[in-house]
C-alpha positions in Angstrom: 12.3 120.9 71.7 13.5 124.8 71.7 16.9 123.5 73.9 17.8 120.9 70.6 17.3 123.2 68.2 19.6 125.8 70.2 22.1 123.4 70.1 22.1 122.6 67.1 22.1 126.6 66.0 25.2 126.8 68.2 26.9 124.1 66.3 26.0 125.3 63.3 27.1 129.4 64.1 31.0 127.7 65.5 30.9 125.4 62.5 31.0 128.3 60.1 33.1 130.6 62.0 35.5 127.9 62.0 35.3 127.7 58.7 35.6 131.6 57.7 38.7 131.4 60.1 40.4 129.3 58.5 40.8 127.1 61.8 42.9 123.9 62.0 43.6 121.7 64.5 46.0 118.8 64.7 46.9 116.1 67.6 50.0 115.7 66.0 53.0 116.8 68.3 56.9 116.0 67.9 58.3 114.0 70.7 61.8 114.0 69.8 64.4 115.9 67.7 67.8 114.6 67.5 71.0 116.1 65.7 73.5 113.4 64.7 76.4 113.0 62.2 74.2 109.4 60.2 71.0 107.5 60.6 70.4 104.4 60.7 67.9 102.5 58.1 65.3 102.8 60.6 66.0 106.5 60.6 67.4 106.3 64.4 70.0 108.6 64.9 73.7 107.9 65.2 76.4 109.5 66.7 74.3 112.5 67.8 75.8 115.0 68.8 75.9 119.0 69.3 79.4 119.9 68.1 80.5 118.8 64.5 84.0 119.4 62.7 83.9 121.8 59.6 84.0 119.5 57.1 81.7 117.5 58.5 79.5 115.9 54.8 75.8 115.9 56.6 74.2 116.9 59.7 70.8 114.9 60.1 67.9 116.4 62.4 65.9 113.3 63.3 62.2 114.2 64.3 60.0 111.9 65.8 56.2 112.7 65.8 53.0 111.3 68.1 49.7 111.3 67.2 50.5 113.1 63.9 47.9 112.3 60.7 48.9 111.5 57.3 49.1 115.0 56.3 51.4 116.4 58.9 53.7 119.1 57.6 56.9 119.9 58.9 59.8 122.2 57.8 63.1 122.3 59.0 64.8 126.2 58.3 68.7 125.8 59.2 70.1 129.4 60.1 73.5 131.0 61.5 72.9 132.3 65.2 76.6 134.0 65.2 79.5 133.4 62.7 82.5 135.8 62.1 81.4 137.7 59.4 78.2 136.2 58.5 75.2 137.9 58.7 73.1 136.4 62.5 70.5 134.7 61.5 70.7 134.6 58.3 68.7 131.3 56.6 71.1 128.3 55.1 68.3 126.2 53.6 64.8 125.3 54.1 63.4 122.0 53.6 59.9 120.5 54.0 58.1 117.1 54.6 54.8 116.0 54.7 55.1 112.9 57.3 52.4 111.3 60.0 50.7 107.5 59.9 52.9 105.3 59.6 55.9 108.3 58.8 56.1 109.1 62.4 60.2 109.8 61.8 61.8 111.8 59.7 65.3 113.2 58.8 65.8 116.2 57.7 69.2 116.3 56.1 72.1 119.3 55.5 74.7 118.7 53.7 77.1 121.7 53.8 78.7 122.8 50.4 82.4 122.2 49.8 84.7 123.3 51.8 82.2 123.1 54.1 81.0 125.3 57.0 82.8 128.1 58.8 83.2 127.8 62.5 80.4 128.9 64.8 77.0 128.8 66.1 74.3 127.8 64.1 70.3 126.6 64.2 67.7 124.8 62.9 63.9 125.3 63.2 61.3 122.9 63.1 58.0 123.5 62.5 54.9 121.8 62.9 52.2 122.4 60.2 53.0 125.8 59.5 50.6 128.2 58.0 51.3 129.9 55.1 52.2 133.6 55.9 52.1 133.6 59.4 55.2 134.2 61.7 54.7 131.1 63.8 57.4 130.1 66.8 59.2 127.1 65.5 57.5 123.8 67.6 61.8 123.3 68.1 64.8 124.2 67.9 68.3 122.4 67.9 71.3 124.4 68.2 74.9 123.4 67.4 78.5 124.8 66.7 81.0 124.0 64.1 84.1 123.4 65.5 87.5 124.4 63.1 
């Protein structure tokens, strides 16, 4: 009798420290990121590709999750690594989706703005559920240049 009601003390105590820490815990995990030039309607990834010309119109960053719930977050943060004159790692644009169930795929899209992008090395960040506020490592990252 005294060993089920330890046990059930213990649950109870990691219950509510997970829940005063703020815990969370997903299976969700990507299995695939892709960089391409278009995607197809079933958001599979054409022409990818790690090089793109400056004027290219859109570079799509195709993610593919497993195991991910409905409420999977993910942001995609595209950045310069090293361009003449811009500052490194400076952040282009930051987008976010909320994907998982039946969204297992998603495509992140950057279009550059007219005339387009300067040559050199660039980045983007994807993140799996990111918490607000904290300084997480991005779950990948996809780099590519821009060629003149």
């Amino acid at each position: 009798m005294i060993g089920k009601i330890g046990l059930v003390f213990v649950c109870v105590v990691f219950a509510a420290i997970g829940a005063a820490c703020n815990v969370s815990f997903s299976t969700a995990k990507i299995t695939e990121a892709t960089l391409a030039k278009d995607v197809s309607p079933d958001k599979e990834p054409i022409g990818a590709a790690t090089t793109f010309d400056s004027e290219v119109p859109s570079i799509h960053c195709v993610v593919k999750l497993a195991n991910a719930p409905d409420d999977t977050k993910l942001t995609a943060k595209w950045s310069i690594v090293n361009v003449k004159g811009q500052d490194a790692n400076r952040k282009i644009v930051e987008s976010d989706i909320t994907a998982g169930g039946n969204k297992n795929v998603v495509d992140f899209t950057f279009t550059p703005n007219s005339p387009g992008l300067p040559p050199g090395e660039y980045k983007v960040d994807v993140y799996l559920n990111p918490q607000p506020g904290k300084d997480d490592p991005p779950a990948k990252t996809l780099n590519f240049t821009i060629k003149e």
